[in-house]
C-alpha positions in Angstrom: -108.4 15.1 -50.4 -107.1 14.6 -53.8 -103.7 13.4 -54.0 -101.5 11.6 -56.6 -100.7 7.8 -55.8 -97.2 7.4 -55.3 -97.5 3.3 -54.1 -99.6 2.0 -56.1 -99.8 -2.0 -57.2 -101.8 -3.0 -59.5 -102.4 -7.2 -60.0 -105.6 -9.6 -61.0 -108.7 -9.2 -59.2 -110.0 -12.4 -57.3 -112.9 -13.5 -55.6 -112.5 -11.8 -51.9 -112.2 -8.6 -54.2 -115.9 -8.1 -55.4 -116.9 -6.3 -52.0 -114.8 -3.2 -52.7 -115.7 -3.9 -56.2 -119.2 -3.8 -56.2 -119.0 -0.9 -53.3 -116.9 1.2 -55.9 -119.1 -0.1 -58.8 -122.0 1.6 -57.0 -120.2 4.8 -56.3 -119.5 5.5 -59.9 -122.7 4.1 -61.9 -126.1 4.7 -62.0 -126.5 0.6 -63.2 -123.8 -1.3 -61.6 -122.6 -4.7 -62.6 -124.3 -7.5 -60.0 -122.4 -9.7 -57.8 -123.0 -12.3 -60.2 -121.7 -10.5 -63.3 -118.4 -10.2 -61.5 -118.1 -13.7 -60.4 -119.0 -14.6 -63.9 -116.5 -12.8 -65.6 -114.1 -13.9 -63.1 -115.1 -17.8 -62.8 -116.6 -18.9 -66.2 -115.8 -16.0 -69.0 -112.2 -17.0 -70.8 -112.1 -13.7 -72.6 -112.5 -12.0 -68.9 -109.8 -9.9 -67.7 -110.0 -7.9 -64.3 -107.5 -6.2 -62.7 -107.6 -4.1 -59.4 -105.4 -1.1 -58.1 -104.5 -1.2 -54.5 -103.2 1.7 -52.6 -100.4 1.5 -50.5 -100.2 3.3 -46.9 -98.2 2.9 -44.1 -97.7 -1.0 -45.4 -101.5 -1.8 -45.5 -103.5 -2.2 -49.3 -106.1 -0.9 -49.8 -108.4 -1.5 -53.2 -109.1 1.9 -54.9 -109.9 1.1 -58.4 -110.5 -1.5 -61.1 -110.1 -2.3 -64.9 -112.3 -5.2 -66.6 -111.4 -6.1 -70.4 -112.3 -8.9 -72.9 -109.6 -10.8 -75.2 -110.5 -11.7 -78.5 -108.6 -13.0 -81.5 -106.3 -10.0 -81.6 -108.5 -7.2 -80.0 -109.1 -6.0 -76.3 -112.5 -4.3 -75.4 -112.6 -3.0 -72.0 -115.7 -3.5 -70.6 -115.3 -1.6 -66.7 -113.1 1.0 -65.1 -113.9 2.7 -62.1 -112.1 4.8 -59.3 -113.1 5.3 -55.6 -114.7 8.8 -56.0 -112.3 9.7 -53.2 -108.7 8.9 -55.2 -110.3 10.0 -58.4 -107.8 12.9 -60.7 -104.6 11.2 -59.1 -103.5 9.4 -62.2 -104.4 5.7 -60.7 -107.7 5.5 -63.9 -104.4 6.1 -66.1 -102.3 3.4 -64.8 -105.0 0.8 -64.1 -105.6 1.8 -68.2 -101.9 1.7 -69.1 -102.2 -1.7 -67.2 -105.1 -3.2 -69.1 -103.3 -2.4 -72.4 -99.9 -3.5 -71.4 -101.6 -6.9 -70.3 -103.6 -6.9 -73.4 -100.5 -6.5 -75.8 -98.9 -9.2 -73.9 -101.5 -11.7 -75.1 -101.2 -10.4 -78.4 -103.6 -7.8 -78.7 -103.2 -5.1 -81.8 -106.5 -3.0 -81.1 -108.2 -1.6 -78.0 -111.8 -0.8 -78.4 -114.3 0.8 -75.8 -117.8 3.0 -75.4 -118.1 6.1 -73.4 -120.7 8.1 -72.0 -120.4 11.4 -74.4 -121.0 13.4 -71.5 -117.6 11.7 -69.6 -115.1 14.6 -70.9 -112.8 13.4 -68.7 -112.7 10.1 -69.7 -112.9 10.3 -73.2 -110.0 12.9 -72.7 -107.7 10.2 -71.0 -108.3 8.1 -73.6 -107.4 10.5 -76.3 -103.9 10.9 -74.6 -104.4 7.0 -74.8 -104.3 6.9 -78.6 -107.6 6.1 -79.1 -109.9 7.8 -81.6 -113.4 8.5 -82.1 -114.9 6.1 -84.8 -118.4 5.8 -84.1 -121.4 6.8 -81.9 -124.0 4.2 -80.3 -127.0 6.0 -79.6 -129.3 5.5 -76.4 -126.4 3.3 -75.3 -127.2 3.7 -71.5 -130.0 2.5 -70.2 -130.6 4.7 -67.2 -131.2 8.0 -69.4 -130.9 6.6 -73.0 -127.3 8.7 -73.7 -125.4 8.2 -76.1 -121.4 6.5 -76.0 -118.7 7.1 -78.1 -117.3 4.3 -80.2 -113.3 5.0 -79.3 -110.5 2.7 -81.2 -106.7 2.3 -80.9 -105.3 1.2 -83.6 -101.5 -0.5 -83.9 -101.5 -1.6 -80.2 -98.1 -2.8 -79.6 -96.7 -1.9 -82.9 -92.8 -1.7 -82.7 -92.9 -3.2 -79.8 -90.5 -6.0 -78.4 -91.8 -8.9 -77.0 -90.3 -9.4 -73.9 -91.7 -6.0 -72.6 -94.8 -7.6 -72.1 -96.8 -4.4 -73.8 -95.8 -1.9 -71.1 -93.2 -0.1 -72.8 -95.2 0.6 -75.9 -98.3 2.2 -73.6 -95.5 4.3 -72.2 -94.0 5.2 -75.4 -97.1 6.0 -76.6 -98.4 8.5 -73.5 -95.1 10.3 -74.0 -96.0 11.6 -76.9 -98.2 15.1 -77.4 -101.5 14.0 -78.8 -103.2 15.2 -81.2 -105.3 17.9 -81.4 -108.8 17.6 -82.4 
């Protein structure tokens, strides 16, 4: 059952995570991260980012999502995102997104970069609401059938933006607008 999350916290993933992780991970890829990637990016990569959604029921958590990203100079790539298949089209992908970017204009960040599967439609059409554009295509990106990704970009991250919102306010600015129409 589909439903849209109501209590939903999102906060920094951490070791005692990568279980649910990895489990997820597996559910939504054909070449997962290892065990080892994760505890890299989470013990020894500065740049690293990971953030985890946890659904709230009847006062129990539990982990239904996550959002990876790198920090660089001024620019935020995010490198994962993934949904349980069973809370996927409930709007959590969105916030664990919204999330990332908020984070990621907190430390400064003024672009958002990221590759997709061209097949994804429904990924590449949350980030469209997202801001982010079409600027490129890498071909035989994936390795498990040689498809292509998309190159998306969002440009002016954070733009008119006070400081002390932390970056939120701008990602919900921004989502509140229509987008455009390609």
């Amino acid at each position: 059952m589909k439903t849209v999350v109501s209590d939903l916290r999102i906060r920094p993933m951490i070791l005692d995570d990568l279980p649910v992780v990895i489990s997820i991970d597996r559910l939504s890829f054909p070449i997962p991260w290892s065990e080892r990637s994760y505890r890299y990016e989470l013990q020894q990569n500065p740049a690293a980012h990971l953030l985890v959604a946890e659904k709230i029921e009847n006062g129990l958590a539990g982990l239904v999502g996550y959002i990876g990203y790198w920090f660089l100079i001024d620019e935020i790539h995010i490198s994962t995102i993934a949904v349980h298949p069973e809370h996927r089209r409930g709007g959590i992908g969105r916030q664990l997104l919204e999330a990332a970017l908020g984070h990621g204009i907190g430390l400064g960040a003024t672009v958002a970069t990221l590759e997709v599967r061209i097949s994804n439609e429904a990924a590449v059409n949350l980030y469209r609401e997202f801001g982010f554009e079409i600027v490129g295509r890498r071909r035989n990106y994936y390795r498990d059938n040689n498809e292509d990704a998309w190159l998306m970009t969002l440009e002016g991250l954070g733009a008119e933006q006070p400081e002390e919102s932390g970056g939120v306010a701008w990602v919900r600015r921004r989502n509140s607008r229509p987008s455009p129409r390609k």
